[in-house]
N, C-alpha and C positions, 0 to 999 in steps of 0.2 A: 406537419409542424416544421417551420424553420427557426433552426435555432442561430442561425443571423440574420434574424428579423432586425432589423434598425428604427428606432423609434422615428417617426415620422414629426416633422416638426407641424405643431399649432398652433396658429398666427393669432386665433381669438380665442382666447382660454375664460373668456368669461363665457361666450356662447356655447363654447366646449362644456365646459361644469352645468350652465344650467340646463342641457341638453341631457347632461347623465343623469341631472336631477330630478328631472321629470319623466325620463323612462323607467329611473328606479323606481318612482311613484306609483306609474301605471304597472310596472312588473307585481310591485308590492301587493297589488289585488290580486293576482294572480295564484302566488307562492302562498299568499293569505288564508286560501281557500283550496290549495291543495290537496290530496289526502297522503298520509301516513305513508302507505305503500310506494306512491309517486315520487313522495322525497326521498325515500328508501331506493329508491331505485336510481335516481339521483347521484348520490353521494356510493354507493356503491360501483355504478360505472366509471365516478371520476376515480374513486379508488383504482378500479380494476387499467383505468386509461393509465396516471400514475405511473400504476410501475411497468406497466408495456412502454412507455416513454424516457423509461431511467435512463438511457443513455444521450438521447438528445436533449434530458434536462439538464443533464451536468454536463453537457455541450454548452447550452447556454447559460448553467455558470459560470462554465470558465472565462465566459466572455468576460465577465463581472467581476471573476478573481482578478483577473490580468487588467483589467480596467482600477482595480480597487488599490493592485499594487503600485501602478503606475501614480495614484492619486496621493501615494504615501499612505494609503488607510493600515492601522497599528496588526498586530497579531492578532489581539483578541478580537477584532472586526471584521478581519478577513475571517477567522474561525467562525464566527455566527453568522456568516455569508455562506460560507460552502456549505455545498448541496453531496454530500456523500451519499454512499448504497444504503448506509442504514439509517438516513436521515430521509432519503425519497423512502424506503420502506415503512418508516413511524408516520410518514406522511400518510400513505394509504391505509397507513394500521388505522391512523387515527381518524379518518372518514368512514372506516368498517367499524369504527367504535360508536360513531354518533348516529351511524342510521341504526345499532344495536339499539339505546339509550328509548326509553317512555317519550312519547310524542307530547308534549305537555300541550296544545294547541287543544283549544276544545274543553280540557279539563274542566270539569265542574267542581265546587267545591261550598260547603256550608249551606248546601238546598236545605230551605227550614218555613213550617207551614208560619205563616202568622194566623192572628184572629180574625181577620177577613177571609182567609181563607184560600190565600194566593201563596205560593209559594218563593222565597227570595233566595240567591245564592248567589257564586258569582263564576266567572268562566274565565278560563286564563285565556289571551289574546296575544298576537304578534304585537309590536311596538311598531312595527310601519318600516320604514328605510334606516336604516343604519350607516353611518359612515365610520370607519375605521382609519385611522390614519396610525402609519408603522413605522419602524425600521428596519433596516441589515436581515433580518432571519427570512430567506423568501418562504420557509413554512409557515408561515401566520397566512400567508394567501390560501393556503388549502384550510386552514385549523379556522379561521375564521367563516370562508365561504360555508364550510362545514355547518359549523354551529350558527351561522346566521340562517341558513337554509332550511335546517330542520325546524327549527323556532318561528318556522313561517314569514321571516323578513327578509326583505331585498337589502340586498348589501356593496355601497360604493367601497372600495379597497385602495388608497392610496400610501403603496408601497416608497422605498425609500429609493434614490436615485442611482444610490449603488446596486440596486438588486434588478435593475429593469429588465434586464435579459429574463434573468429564474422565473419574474414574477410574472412576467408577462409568456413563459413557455408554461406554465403552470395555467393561467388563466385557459389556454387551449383546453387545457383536460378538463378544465370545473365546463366551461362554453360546452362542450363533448355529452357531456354527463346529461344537461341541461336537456340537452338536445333530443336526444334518447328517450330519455324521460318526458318530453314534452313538455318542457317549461319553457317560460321566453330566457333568452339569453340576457337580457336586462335584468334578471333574479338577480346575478353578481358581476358588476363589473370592475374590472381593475384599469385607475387611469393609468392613459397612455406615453404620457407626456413626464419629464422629469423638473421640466417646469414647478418651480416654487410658487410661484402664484397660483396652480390649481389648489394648494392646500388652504392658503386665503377665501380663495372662491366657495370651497367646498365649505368653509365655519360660517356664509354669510347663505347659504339655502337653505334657511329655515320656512319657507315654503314646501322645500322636500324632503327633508331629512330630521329625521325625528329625534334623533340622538348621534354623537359623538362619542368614541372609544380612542382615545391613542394609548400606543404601548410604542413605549420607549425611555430614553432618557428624562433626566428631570428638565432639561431647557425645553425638548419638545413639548413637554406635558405643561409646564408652566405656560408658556406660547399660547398653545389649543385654548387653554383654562379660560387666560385672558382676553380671546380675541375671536373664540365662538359668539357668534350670535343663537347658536344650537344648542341646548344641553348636554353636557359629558360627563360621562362617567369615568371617572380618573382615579387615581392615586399620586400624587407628588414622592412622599417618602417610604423606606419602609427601615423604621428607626422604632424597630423591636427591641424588647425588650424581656430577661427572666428574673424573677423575683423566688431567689431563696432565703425560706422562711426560719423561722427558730424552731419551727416543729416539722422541720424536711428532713426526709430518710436521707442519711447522705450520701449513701449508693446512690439514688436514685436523681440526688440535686449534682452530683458528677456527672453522671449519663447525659440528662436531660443538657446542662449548660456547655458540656462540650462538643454535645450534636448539633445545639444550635446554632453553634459561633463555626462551628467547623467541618459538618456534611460539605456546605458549599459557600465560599465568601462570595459570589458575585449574585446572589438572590434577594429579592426583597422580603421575604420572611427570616434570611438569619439576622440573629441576635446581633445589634450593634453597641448596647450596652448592658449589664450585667450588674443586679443591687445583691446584695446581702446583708439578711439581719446580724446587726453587730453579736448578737447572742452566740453564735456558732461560726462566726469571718473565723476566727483563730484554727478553729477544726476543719473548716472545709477550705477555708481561700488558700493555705498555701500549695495544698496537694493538687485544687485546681488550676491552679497559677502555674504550678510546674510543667502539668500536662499542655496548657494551651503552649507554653516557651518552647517545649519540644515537639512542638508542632508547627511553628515559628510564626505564632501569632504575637505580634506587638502590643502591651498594658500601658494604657492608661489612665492613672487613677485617683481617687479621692486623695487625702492627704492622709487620713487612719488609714488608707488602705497601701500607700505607700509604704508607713512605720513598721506593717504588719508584714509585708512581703519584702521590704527590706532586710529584717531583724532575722529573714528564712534565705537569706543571700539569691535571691531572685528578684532581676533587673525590671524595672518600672517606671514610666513616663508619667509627669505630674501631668494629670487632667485640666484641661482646660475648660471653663462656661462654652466655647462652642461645642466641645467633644460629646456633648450631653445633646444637640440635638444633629449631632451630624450621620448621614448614612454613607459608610467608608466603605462598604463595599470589597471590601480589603481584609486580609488577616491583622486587621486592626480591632482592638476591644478597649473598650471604658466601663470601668469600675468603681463602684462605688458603694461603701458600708452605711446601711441606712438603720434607724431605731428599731424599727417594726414595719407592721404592715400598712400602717397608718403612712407612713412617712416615703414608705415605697407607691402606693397610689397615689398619693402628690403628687411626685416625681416623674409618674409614667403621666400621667394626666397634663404634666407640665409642658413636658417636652418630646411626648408622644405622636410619632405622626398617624397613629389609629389605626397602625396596623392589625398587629400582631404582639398579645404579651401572653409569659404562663408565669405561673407559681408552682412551684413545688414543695409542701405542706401537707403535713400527713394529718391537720386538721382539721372537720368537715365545716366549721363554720368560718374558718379564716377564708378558706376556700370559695364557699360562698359568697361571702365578702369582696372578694376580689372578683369572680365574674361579674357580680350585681354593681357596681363603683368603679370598673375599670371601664374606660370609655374610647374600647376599640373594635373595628370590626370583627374580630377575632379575639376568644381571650380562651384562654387553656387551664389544666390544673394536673400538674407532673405530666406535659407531654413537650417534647421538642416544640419550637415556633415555628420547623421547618416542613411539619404538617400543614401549612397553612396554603394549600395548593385543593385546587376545582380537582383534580383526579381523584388525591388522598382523601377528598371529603364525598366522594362517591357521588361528584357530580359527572364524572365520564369524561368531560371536558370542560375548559374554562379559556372565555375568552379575555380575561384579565383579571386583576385583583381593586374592587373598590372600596376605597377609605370616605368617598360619602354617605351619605345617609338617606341621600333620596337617589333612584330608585331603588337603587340595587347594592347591597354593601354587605362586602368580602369576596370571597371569590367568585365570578360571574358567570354560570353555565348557563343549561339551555333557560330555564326559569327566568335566569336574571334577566335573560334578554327577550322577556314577555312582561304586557300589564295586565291587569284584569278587568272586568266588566263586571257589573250588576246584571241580572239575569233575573228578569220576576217570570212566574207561569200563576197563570188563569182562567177560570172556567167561565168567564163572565161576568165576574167579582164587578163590582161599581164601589165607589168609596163615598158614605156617606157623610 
């Protein structure tokens, strides 16, 4: 491995992409039909490569820091860039976790006799090629190759142009693994090129590529959305939401609304705005209004909910109509005192981007109420939003979080990145 490998330059990046397009293809048969053991053995070696390589991969991140610095790229960019000891460690942990993980490929499921006599059910199957398009973190190259691998699909990986050293000394070990294993090297490729047009090229091979994933900011993901000719599976926002009720434990509406807003501000499951039924705002909003201040989260809020946290000498910013659908990202929150329950599904229904919403109500039919009427891929009842993660929901892994509805919506592990087939068995049945 060299870790000053220098990207080669590529004159025809249209020839280039449909080139990858069609070996994924062919690969695709291949990993399609694999077995269990082989992937296993797979993802294990690139594991085991990994960390026998820790030191010439942070070789060739530092190419990348020092490039990134040079570019002006911020703190928090160059942070999700580097490649630390315990960050190539979670790498290989987390390919020893997916060849761990039920091989879903093959599954059968709903085998049921009919009155002919044939049997019908259905089989879960790979989705074909996948293209991923990313940013800045060069472990999404192993976490993806990962999960796209076991799930039986060939996988194109176009990393971001700050990471091309990491992502491309990392590519060695997934190729390594392959290798061993007996799989073609085309199972996962990562482009080479930092070239902007291979990401154009790669939304218009819809001859090879069966689906689209980006993970990234919202400009990238807006971009992909609009200028695939591929289907993706995306999320734009994640403008969560908690709904404390009139009948919430208030122990329990404290816990829950300050874990949400405040585990982690840079996630797309925390809470970015916050309702409360008018019935209980007086009891519970100023004690949690005080907590989030001395945590040094910024309010702002309805205009009842101004009066009410004013009158308690705690400082608050009048809400504005965008603050209701915006995702800050930030120890920022927006507030607001709603009627009821009625008046809180509105409101999340309105300005929801479908991620992530809970309620905290102690009761069982408001409850119900809200999962059945609330219309997001995720909906909770007294639990943090910040559960809303492919691991904590015991999928092992997740290659993103989706807020559509076809195919795949919430968090995307191996399943999500499978479809099914119809699967009849017959003894010679004829249909009259």
């Amino acid at each position: 491995m060299n870790a000053n490998n220098i990207e080669s330059p590529i004159l025809d990046i249209t020839h280039y992409m449909s080139n990858v397009g069609s070996n994924a293809r062919d690969a695709s048969r291949a990993i399609g039909r694999a077995s269990t053991a082989q992937k296993n053995k797979a993802l294990i070696t690139m594991a085991d490569r990994i960390a026998e390589q820790s030191e010439l991969l942070k070789k060739a991140n530092a190419l990348d820091l020092t490039a990134g610095k040079e570019k002006g790229l911020d703190a928090a960019l160059l942070d999700r860039l580097e490649l630390t000891d315990d960050r190539i460690h979670s790498m290989a942990e987390g390919l020893r976790q997916i060849a761990a993980l039920p091989d879903p490929i093959g599954v059968i499921s709903n085998l049921a006799y009919r009155p002919s006599g044939i049997q019908v059910g259905k089989m879960r199957v790979p989705l074909g090629v996948i293209g991923i398009i990313y940013e800045s973190r060069p472990n999404v190259t192993a976490d993806a190759a990962g999960l796209c691998l076991k799930s039986g699909n060939a996988v194109i990986l176009r990393g971001g142009s700050e990471a091309i050293h990491s992502n491309q000394a990392i590519a060695l070990c997934i190729k390594h693994g392959l290798e061993v294993a007996g799989l073609p090297a085309d199972v996962v490729q990562v482009i080479e090129t930092t070239d902007r047009a291979a990401v154009g090229e790669l939304l218009r091979l819809k001859d090879s590529v069966d689906v689209i994933i980006p993970r990234g900011g919202k400009s990238l993901i807006e971009r992909i959305s609009n200028e695939s000719e591929v289907p993706v599976i995306k999320h734009l926002d994640g403008i969560c939401h908690v709904y404390i009720d009139d009948d919430a434990d208030k122990q329990k509406a404290l816990d829950v609304a300050f874990n949400s807003k405040t585990q982690r501000y840079g996630t797309c499951n925390t809470m970015e705005t916050l309702l409360v039924a008018d019935a209980v705002a007086s009891n519970i909003l100023p004690e949690l209004a005080k907590m989030y201040v001395e945590k040094g989260v910024e309010l702002r809020a309805c205009e009842k909910t101004q009066s009410l946290l004013k009158g308690n000498n705690i400082e608050v910013i009048s809400a504005v109509e965008d603050d209701w659908s915006t995702e800050y990202l930030a120890p920022i929150l927006s507030i607001k005192i709603v009627q009821n329950i009625d008046d809180a599904i509105s409101h999340i229904n309105q300005y929801s981007s479908q991620h992530t919403e809970s309620i905290v109500t102690e009761n069982y039919t408001k409850s119900r109420q809200f999962l059945r009427e609330v219309d997001s891929s995720s909906v909770m009842v007294n639990a943090s939003t910040r559960f809303a993660d492919g691991f904590e929901y015991g999928l092992g892994a997740e290659i993103g979080i989706s807020t559509d509805k076809l195919h795949a919506r919430g968090p995307v592990g191996l399943e999500g990145l499978t479809s099914q087939k119809y699967i009849v068995l017959g003894d010679g049945q004829v249909r009259q």
